[in-house]
C-alpha positions as CSV (number, residue, x, y, z in Angstrom):
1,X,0.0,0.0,0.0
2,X,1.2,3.4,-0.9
3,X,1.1,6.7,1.8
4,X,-2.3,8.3,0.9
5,X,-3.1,11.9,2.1
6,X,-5.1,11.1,4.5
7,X,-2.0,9.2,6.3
8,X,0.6,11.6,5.3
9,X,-1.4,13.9,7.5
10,X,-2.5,12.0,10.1
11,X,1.7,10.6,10.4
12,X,2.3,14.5,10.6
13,X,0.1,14.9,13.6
14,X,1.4,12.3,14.9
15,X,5.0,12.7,14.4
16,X,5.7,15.2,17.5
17,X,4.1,12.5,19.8
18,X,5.9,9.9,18.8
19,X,8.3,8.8,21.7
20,X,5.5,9.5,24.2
21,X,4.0,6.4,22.3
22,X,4.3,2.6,24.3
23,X,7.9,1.3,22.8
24,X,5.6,-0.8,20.8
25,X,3.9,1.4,19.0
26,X,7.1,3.7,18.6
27,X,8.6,0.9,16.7
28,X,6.2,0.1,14.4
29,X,5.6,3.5,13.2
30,X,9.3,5.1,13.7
31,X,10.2,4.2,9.9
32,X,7.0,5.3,8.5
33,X,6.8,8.9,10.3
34,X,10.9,9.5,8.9
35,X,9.9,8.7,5.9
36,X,7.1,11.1,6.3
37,X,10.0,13.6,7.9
38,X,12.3,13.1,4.8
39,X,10.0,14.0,2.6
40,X,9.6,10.0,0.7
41,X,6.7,10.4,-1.8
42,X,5.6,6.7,-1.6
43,X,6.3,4.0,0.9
44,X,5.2,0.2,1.3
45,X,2.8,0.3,4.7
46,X,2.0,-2.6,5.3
47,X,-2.1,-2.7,6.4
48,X,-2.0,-3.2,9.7
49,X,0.7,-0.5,10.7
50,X,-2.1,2.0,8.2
51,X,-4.8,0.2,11.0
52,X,-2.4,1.6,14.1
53,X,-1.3,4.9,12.2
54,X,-5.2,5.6,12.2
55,X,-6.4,4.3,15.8
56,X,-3.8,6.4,17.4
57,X,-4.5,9.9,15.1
58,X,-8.0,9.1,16.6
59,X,-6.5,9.0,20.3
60,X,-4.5,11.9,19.7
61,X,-6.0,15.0,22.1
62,X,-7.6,17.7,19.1
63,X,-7.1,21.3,19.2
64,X,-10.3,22.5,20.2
65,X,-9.3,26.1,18.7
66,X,-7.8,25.9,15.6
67,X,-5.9,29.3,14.7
């Protein structure tokens, strides 16, 4: 599966959080979020790191005022 938009942006959120993340979860999305950082235009995710990369954007606290 290639990056789609939706988690391009959802790796940027999630990008400054990442080593507050359970060492698990750091892991599994540390080479997907610097590829993300570098700039990659398409990368292999394999579904269920997609599955994580979405359930923890979700978790994520949400600005409640955007500026």
């Amino acid at each position: 599966m290639t990056a789609d938009c939706a988690i391009r942006q959802a790796l940027a959120r999630i990008a400054p959080h990442l080593e507050t993340l359970p060492p698990i979860d750091r892991e599994l999305l540390r080479p997907a979020v610097r590829a993300f950082e570098n700039d990659v235009e398409v990368i292999a995710v394999p579904e269920r790191v997609v599955a994580r990369i979405r359930d923890i954007d979700a978790r994520l606290p949400k600005n409640r005022n955007p500026q």
